[in-house]
PADRENKE-424695 format. One line per field, with one value per residue: z, y, x of N, C-alpha, C in turn; residue in three letters. Coordinates in nm, 3 decimals, padded with zeros to 5 digits. Atoms other than C-alpha are relative to their C-alpha. Example, Ala and Ser with C-alpha at 12.3 -4.5 7.8 and 13.67 -1.06 7.14 Angstrom:
BEGIN
n_w	[00.000:-00.006]
n_v	[-00.119:-00.119]
n_u	[00.089:-00.082]
ca_w	[00.780:00.714]
ca_v	[-00.450:-00.106]
ca_u	[01.230:01.367]
c_w	[00.000:00.073]
c_v	[00.120:00.109]
c_u	[00.090:-00.077]
residuo	[ALA:SER]
This chain:
BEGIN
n_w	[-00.072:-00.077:-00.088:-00.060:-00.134:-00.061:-00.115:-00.119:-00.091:-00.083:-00.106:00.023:00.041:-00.159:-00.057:00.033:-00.073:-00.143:00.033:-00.003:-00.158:-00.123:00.076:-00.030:-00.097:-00.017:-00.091:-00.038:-00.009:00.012:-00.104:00.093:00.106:00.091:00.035:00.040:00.153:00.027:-00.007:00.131:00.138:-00.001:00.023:00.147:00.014:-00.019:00.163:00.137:00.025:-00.038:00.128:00.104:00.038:00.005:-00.126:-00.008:-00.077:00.054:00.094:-00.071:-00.147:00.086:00.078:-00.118:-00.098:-00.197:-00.012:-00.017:-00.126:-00.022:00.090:-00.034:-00.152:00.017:00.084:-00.064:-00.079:00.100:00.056:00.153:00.096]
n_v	[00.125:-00.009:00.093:00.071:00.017:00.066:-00.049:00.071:-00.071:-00.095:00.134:00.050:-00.095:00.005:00.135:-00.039:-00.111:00.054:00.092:-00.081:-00.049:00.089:00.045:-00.052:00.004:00.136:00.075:-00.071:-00.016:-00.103:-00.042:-00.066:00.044:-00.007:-00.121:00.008:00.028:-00.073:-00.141:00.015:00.025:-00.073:-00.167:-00.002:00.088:-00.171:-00.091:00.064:-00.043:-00.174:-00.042:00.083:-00.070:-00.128:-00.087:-00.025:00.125:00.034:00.066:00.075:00.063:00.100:00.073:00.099:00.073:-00.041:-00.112:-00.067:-00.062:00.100:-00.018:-00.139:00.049:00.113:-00.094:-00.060:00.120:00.022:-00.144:-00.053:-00.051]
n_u	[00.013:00.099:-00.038:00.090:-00.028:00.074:00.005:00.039:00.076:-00.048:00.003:-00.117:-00.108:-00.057:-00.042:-00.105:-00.056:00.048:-00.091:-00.146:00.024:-00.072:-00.093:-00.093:00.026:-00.097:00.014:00.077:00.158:00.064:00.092:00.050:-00.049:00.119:00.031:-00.121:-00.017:00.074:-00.073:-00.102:00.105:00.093:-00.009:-00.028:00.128:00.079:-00.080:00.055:00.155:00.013:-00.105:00.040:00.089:-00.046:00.008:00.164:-00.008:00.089:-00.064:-00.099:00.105:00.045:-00.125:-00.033:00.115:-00.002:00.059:-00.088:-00.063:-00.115:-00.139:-00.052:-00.081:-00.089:-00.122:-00.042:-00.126:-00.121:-00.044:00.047:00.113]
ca_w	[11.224:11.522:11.870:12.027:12.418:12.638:12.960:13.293:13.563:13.811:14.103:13.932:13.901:14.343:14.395:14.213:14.403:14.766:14.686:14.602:14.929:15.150:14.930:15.008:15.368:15.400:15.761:15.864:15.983:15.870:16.049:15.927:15.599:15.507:15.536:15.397:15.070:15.071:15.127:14.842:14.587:14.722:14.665:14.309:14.233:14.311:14.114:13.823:13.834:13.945:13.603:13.394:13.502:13.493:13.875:13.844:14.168:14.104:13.835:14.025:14.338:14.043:13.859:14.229:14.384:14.686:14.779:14.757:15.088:15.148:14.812:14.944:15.300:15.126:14.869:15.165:15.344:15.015:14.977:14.652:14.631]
ca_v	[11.106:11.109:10.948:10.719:10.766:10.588:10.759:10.571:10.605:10.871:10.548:10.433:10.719:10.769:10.395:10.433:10.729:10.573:10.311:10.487:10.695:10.404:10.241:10.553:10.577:10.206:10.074:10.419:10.428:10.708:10.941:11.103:10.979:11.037:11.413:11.433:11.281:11.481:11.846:11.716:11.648:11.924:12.243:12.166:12.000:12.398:12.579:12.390:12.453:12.810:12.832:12.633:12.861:13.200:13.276:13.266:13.058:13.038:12.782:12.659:12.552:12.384:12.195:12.053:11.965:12.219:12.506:12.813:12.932:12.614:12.671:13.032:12.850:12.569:12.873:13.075:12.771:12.761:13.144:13.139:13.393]
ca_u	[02.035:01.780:01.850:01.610:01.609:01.467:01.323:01.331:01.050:01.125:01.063:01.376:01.576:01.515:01.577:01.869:01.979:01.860:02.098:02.398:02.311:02.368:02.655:02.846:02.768:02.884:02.871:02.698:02.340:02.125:01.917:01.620:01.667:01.285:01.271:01.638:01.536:01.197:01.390:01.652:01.318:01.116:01.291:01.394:01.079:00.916:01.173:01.139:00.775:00.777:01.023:00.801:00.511:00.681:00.652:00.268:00.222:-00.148:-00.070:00.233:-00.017:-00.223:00.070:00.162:-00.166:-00.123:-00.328:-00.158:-00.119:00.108:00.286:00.362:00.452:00.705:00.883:00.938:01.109:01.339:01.372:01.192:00.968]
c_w	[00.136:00.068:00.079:00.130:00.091:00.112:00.150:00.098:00.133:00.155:-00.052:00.020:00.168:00.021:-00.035:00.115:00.151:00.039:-00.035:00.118:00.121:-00.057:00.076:00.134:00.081:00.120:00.122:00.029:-00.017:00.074:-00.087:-00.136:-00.116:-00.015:-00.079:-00.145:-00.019:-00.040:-00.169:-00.094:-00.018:-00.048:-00.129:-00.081:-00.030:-00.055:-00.116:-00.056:-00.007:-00.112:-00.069:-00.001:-00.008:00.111:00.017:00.079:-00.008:-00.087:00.015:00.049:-00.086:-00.038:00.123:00.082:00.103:-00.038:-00.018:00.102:00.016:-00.090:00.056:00.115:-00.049:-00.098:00.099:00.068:-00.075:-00.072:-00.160:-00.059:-00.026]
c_v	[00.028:-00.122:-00.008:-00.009:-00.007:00.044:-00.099:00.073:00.101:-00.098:-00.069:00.048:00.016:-00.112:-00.006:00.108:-00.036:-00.101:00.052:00.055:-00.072:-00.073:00.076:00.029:-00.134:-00.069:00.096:00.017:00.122:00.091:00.119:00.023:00.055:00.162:00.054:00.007:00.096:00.150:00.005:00.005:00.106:00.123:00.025:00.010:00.151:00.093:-00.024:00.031:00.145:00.024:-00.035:00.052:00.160:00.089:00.017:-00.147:-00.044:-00.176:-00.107:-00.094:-00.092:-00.126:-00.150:-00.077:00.080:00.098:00.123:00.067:-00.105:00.025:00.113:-00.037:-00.088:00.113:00.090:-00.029:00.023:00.155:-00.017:00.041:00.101]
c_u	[-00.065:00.021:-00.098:00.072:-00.090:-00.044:-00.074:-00.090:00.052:-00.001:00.174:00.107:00.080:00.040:00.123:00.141:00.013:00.077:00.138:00.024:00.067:00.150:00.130:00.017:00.046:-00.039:-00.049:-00.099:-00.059:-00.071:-00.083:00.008:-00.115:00.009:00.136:-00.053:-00.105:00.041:00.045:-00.133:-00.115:00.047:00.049:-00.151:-00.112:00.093:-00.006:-00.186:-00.052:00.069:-00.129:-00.154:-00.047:-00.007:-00.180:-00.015:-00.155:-00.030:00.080:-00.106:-00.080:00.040:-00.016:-00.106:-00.002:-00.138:00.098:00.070:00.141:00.062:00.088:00.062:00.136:00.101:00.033:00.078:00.140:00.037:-00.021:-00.104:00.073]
residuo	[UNK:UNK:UNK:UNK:UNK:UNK:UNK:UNK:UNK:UNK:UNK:UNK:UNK:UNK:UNK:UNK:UNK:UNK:UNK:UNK:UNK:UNK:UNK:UNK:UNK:UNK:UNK:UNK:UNK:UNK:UNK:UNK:UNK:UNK:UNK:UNK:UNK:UNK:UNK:UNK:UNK:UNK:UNK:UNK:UNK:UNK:UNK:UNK:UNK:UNK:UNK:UNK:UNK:UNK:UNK:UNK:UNK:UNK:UNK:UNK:UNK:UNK:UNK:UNK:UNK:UNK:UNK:UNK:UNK:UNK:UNK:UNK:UNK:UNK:UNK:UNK:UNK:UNK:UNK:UNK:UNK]
């Protein structure tokens, strides 16, 4: 038997998430909210990729749109080279 699943847009998944965020935060005001969520989406976002292209940042830097000097500048941020 074979299960049909439906995959929501990744715009949905943060809005979702951006929303829970403040929910739980409640009558809290945020601060720096934009580089917050960026950090949280960025340093996964480059492990997952750096997995998915066996550490060959070459490839990586491709995948993501960067150059590689900057990929090599943003995995050094996240201790993952």
């Amino acid at each position: 038997m074979s299960h049909i699943q439906t995959h929501e847009p990744l715009r949905v998944n943060v809005e979702r998430v951006v929303r829970q965020y403040f929910l739980m935060l409640g009558d809290e005001i945020p601060t720096d909210l934009y580089e917050l969520i960026l950090k949280q989406i960025e340093e996964p976002l480059l492990s997952v990729v750096l997995e998915q292209t066996r550490g060959n940042q070459t490839k990586c830097a491709q995948i993501l749109g960067l150059n590689r000097g900057t990929l090599r500048k943003k995995l050094k941020t996240y201790n993952l080279m």
